[in-house]
N, C-alpha and C positions, 0 to 999 in steps of 0.2 A: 504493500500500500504506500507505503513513505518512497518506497524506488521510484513507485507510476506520478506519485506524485512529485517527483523532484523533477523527472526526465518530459513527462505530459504537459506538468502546470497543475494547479491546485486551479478548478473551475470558479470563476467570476461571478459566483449566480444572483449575486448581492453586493451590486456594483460600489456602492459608496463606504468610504475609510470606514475600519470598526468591527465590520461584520466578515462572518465566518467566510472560509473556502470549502469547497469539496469536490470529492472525484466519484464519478460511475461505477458502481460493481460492475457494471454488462460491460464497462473497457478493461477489467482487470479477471481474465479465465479462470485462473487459479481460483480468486478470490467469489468467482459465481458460481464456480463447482460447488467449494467449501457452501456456500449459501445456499444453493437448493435445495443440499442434504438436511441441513439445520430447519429449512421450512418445509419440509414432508416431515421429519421426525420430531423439529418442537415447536416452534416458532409459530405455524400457523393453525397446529391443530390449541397451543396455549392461547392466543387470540380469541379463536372462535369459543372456547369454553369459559372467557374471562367476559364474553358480550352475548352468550347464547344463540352461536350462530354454528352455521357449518362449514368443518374446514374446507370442504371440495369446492366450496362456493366463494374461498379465500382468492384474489389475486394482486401480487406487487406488479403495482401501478409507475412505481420508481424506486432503486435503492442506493443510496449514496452512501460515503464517508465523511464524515463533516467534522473537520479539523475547525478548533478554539482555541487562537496561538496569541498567549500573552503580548510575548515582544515582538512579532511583528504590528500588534495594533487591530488582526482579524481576528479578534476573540469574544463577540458578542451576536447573536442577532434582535429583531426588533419586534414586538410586539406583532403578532400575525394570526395565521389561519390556516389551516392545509386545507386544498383539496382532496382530500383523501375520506373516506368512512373512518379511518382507524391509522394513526400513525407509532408505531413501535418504533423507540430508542434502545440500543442494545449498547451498554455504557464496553469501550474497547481498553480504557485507559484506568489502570489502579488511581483513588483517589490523592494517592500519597504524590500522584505527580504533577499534581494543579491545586492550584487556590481558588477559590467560587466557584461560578459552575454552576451548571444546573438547570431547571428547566420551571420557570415560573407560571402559573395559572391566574389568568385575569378574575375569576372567579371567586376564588378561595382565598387570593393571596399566597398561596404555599409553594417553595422552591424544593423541587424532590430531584433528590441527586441519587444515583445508583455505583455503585461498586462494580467494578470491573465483572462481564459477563451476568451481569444483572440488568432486566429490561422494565423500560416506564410503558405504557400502553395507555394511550386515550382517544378521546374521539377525536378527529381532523376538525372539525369545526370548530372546537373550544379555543378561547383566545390565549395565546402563549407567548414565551420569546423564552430565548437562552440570556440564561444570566453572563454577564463578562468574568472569563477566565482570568484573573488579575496576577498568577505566576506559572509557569509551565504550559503544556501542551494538552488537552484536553481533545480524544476521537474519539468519536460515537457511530454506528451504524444506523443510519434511520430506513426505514422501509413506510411505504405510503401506500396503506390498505384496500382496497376495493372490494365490495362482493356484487357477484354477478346478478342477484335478482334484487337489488338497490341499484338504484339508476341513480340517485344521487341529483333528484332532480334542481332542487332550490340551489346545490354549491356549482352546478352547472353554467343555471343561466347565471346566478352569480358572477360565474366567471368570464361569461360573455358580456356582464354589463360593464364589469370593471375592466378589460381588455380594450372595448371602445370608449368609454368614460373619460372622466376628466379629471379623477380625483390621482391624487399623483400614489409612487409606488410607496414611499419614505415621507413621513411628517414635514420635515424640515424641506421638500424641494415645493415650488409653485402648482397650481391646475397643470394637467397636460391641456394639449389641444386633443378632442375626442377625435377619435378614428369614426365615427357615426353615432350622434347624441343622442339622435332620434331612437337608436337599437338597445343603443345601454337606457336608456330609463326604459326603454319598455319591458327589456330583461328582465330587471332589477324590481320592477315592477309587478310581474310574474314572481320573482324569485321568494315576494316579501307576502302573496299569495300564497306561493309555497308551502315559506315557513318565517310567519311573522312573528317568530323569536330572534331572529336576526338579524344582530345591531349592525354588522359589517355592512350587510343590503338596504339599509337606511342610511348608514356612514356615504356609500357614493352615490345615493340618489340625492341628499342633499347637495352632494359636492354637482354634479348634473344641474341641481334646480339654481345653485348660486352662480354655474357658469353663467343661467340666460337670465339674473336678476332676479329672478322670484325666490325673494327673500324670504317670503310668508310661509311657503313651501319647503324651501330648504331647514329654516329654524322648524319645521314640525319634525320634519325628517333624523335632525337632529339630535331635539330633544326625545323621541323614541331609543337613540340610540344610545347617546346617554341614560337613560332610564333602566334599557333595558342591560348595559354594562355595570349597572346598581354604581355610576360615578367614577367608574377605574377606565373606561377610555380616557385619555388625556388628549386628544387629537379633538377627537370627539365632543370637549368642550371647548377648546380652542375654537372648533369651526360653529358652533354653536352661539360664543362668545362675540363671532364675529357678525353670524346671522342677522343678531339683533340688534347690533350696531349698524348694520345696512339702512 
């Protein structure tokens, strides 16, 4: 893993300073072999018995390595959301060789760290972020769950409303300009028919509604999502903040 990653590059997938790097299991053979075996004999039949599902209905949708490196400055990611049904962390690194760490829940509040060959399992939609590794090297294996008779409809158009939207990828950068405004609020819009527990789908229909000035619209949108993150989005009241100041 550390070879493919010196000789390949450690993957950009989170382009701005601070945040993590990682590399593909599907480029590294060796390391896809060892992993299929592990998900026919533990991996995905533990999944299914920890959410009452079934394993044969189990598929990895992506698996990566995801390197949390103090000194270079890539040792954190950002509050988010997978697409995935079910995302497993499978900790690669003995605790004793990093400081912080960890993987924090918008929900709870709780940052739960795992011990080397020890795995965290939750749902892809819950809001997270890796805490910053503040000495040493911290690798994790994540894998991104899918089952076949869940279509995954609401994180879907979700993710078609946020892909032409306007809401940017990172807190700190501007609106995009939307790839098609008209699609993503109507996505998003679907998305929140769905499943109107979800803040993230109110989070860029407001960011849509402030693009074209309807302010009225966007602070509703907002304060849905604030409400429904019980006040731990912090973006979320920023753009909220800003709504009503419109």
């Amino acid at each position: 893993m550390l070879l493919h990653g010196a000789a390949g590059g450690w993957d950009s997938r989170y382009p701005l300073a601070g945040y993590t790097r990682e590399v593909k299991v599907s480029d590294m053979p060796a390391a896809l072999e060892m992993l299929n075996g592990a998900l026919r004999s533990t991996l995905l039949p533990a999944a299914a018995s920890a959410f009452g599902l079934d394993a044969s209905h189990l598929r990895v949708n992506e698996a990566l390595v995801v390197q949390y490196d103090a000194a270079s400055g890539h040792n954190a990611l950002p509050i988010h959301r997978d697409f995935s049904l079910l995302t497993m962390n499978v900790a690669l690194s003995p605790s004793d060789s990093y400081a912080g760490g960890g993987t924090w829940f918008e929900h709870s509040g709780e940052t739960l760290v795992c011990e080397r060959g020890g795995a965290l399992l939750h749902a892809g939609g819950l809001p997270h972020c890796g805490v910053p590794v503040t000495r040493g090297v911290r690798h994790l294996l994540v894998l991104f769950l899918l089952a076949a008779p869940l279509p995954l409809l609401a994180g879907r158009l979700q993710a078609i409303g946020a892909a032409a939207g306007t809401k940017p990828q990172f807190f700190s950068q501007p609106r995009r300009r939307p790839a098609d405004l008209a699609l993503s609020s109507a996505a998003l819009q679907l998305a929140i028919e769905a499943n109107p527990r979800d803040a993230e789908s109110y989070s860029q229909l407001g960011h849509n509604f402030a693009s074209e000035d309807r302010h009225a619209d966007a602070q509703r949108c907002f304060e849905a999502a604030v409400e429904l993150s019980r006040g731990r989005d912090f973006a979320a009241l920023v753009s909220l903040a800003e709504a009503q100041a419109a």
